[in-house]
C-alpha distance (Angstrom), angle and dihedral (degrees) to the residues before:
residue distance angle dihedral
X1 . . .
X2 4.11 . .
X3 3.78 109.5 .
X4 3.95 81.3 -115.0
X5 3.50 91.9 64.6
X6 3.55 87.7 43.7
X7 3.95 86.2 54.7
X8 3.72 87.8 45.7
X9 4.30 91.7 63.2
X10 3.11 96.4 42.3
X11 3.30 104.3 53.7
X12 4.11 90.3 41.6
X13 3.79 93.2 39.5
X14 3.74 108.7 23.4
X15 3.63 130.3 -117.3
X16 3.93 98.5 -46.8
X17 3.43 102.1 51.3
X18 3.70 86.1 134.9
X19 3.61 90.0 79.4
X20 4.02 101.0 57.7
X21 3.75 82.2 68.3
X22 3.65 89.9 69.2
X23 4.24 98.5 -110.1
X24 3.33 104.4 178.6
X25 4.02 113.4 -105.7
X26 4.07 129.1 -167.1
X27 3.85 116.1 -123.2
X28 4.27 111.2 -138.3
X29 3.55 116.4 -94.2
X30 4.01 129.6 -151.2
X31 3.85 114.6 -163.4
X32 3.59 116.5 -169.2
X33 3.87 134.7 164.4
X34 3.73 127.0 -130.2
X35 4.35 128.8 -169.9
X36 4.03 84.7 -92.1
X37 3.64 110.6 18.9
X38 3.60 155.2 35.7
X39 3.90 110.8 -123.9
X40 4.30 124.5 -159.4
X41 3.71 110.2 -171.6
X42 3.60 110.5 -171.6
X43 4.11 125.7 -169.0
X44 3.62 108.0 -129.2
X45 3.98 107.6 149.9
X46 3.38 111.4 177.6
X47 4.27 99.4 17.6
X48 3.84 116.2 125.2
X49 3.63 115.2 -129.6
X50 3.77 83.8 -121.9
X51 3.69 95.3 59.4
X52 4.43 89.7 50.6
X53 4.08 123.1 89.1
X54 3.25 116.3 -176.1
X55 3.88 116.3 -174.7
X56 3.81 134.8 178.8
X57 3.62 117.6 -150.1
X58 3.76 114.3 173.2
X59 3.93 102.4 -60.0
X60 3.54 101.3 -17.1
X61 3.26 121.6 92.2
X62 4.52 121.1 -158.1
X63 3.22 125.4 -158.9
X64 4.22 117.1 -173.8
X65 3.22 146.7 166.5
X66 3.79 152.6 114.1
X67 3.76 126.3 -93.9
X68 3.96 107.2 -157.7
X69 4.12 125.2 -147.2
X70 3.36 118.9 -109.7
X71 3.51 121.6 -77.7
X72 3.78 125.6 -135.5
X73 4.15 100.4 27.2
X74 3.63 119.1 120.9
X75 3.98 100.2 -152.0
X76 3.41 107.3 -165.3
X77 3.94 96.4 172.3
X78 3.85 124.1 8.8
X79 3.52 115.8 -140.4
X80 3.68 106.2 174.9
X81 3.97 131.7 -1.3
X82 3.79 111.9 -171.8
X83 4.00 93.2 148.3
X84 3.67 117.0 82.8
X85 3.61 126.1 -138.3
X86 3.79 137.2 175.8
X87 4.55 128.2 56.4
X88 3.51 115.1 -18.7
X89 3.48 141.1 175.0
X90 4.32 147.0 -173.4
X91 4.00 119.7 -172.9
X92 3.39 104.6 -164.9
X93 4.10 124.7 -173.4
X94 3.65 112.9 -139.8
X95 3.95 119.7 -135.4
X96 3.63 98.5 -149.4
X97 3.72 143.8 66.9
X98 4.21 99.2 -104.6
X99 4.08 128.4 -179.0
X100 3.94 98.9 -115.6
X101 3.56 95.7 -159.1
X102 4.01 90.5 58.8
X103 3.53 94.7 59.8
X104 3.61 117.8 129.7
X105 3.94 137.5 175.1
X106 3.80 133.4 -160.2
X107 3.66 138.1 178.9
X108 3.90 131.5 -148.1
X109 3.48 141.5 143.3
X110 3.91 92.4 3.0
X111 3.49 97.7 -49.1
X112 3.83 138.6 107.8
X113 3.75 112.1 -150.1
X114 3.96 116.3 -175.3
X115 3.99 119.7 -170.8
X116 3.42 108.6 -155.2
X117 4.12 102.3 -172.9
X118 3.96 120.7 -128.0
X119 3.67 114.8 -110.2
X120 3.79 117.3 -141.8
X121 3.76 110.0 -99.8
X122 4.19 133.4 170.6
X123 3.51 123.2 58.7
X124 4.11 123.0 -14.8
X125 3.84 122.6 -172.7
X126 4.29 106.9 -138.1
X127 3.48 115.1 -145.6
X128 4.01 104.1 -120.0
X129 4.16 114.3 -125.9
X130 3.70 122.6 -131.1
């Protein structure tokens, strides 16, 4: 792209033009720790839970999915574009031992929040067989 075609966008679109063509984009992430789990809360206003995959694959845990434009405006002139839209995604590794098959994920009020359940870890006697 020439830089006056680059000129062009910006002054039609604004300084983030960039994102109308659907660049991907990474939502922010908290990670905290609880007495039996490991919790991922992930800011996603405006994603439908059919547009999110989450996946666990060993440690790492992916998050995707697509956030869509708005329907229904008629932009004539973009001014300023601050919220994202279009595929992203966050691959996160995860510190602790966790019970894969306990994961769970749940959205509300713009936010995904995955539990991913501690697994027991340190020392564990084992009964002996006879």
């Amino acid at each position: 792209m020439s830089e006056q075609d680059q000129d062009s966008l910006v002054e039609y679109f604004g300084e983030f033009g960039d994102r109308l063509r659907g660049d991907s984009w990474q939502p922010d992430v908290d990670i905290f720790e609880t007495e039996t789990a490991l919790v991922v809360r992930v800011e996603i206003a405006g994603v439908r839970s059919q547009d999110l995959n989450v996946k666990v694959d060993g440690q790492i845990l992916r998050i995707a999915g697509i956030r869509l434009p708005p329907d229904g405006f008629q932009v004539r002139r973009l001014h300023q574009m601050e919220i994202a839209s279009g595929p992203f995604e966050r691959r996160l590794r995860i510190p602790v031992p966790f019970d894969r098959n306990a994961v769970s994920a749940q959205i509300a009020d713009g936010f995904l929040t995955v539990s991913l359940p501690k697994s027991e870890t340190g020392p564990r006697r084992v009964s002996v067989e006879v």
